[in-house]
N, C-alpha and C positions, 0 to 999 in steps of 0.2 A: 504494500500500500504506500504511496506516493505522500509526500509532504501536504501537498495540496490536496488530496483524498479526505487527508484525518484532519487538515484544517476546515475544508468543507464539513466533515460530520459536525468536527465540534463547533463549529460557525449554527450550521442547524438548528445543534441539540440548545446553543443559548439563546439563538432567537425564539424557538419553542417555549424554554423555560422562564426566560427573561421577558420574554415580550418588545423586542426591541428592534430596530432595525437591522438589517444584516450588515448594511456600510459601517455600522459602531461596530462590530466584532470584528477588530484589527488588533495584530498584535500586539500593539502598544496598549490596547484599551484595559485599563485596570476594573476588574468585577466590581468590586465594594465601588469604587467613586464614580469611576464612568458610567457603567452598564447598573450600578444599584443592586445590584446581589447583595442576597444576606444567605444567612446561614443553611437557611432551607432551602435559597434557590440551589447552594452550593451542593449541599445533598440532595436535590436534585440530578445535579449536572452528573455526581458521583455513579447516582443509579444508572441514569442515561449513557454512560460511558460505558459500564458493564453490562447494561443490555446490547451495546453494539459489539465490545470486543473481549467480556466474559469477566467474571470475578476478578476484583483487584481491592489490597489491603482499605481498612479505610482512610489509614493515612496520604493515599496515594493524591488525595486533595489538600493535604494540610500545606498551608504556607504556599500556597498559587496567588497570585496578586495578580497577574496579568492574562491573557489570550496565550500568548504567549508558554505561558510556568506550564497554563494547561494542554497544550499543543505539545511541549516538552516529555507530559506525563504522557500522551496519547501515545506518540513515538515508542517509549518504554513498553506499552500495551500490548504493540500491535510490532514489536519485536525489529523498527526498522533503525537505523544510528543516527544520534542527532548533529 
């Protein structure tokens, strides 16, 4: 799975959860400030991650600030190098 694959997903999965436009889900954009996630959206995004690429720790979201952090973790997932 390609870079752009799993930043498509996770672009999806926070427009889904976030309700937000898709142009705000740029790597720069921080969850809490930019996009407005809180805790729940966050587990959210957790669930929705392992519904696409299978059980992962719960920490596997802890300390993601950005599109980005989580893009990084998606990589880890979905076994490609970052």
């Amino acid at each position: 799975m390609s870079d752009e694959e799993i930043l498509a997903a996770v672009r999806d999965r926070c427009v889904s959860i976030l309700k937000v436009d898709p142009n705000q889900v740029t790597l720069d954009a921080r969850l809490r400030e930019d996009l407005e996630a809180d805790s729940l959206d966050l587990a959210e995004l957790h669930i929705a991650m392992e519904d696409t690429w299978g059980p992962m720790p719960r920490e596997t979201l802890a300390g993601v600030h950005t599109i980005a952090d989580v893009l990084t973790r998606a990589r880890l997932l979905v076994g490609t190098s970052i």
